[in-house]
N, C-alpha and C positions, 0 to 999 in steps of 0.2 A: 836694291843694289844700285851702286851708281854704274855710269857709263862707263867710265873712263877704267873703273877697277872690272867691269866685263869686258874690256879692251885688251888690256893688261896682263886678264886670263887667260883669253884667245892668244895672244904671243906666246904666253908662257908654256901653252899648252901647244904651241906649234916646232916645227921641225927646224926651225932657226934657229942655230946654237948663239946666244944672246947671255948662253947666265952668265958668262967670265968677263964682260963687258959694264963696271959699273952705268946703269942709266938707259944703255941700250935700249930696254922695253921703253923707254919714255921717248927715247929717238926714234923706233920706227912707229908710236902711236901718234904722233906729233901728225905726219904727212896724212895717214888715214883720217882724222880728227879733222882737220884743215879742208881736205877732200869732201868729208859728209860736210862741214859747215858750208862749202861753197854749194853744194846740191841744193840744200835746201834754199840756203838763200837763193837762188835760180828758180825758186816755186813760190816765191812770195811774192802775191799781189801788189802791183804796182798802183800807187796811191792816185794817179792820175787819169787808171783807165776802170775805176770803177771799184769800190770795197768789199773785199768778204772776209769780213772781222770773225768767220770761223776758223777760214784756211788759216788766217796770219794767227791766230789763238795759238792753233796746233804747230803750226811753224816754230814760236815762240818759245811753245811747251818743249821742242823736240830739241831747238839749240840749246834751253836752258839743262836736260837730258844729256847731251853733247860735254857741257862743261861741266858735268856734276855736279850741279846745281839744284837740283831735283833729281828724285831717284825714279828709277824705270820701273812704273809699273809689273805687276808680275803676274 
């Protein structure tokens, strides 16, 4: 499954009345989505103080996860 349609679930399945609102769900996954992409990027090794081509893998793996780009593991 991708992310963004497990995102989408979580709204839909939450207590925020959003159904009468065309797009809604995509307007309050937007700031969450943005939120985890800056996290992670704040854990990714900086190129100048030494490489761990594991972390930045899994970093990569997790933004690509992020945009539905790759599905999440299960």
């Amino acid at each position: 499954m991708k992310f963004p349609a497990l995102l989408l679930e979580a709204i839909n399945q939450s207590e925020i009345p959003l159904r009468f609102e065309p797009g809604a769900d995509e307007a309050v996954a937007m700031p969450v989505t943005e939120l985890i992409r800056a996290w992670l990027l704040s854990h990714t090794p900086l190129p100048r103080g030494g490489s761990d081509p594991g972390r930045r893998a899994l970093i990569d793996e997790l933004l690509q996860e992020l945009d539905g780009s790759r599905d999440v593991p299960v």
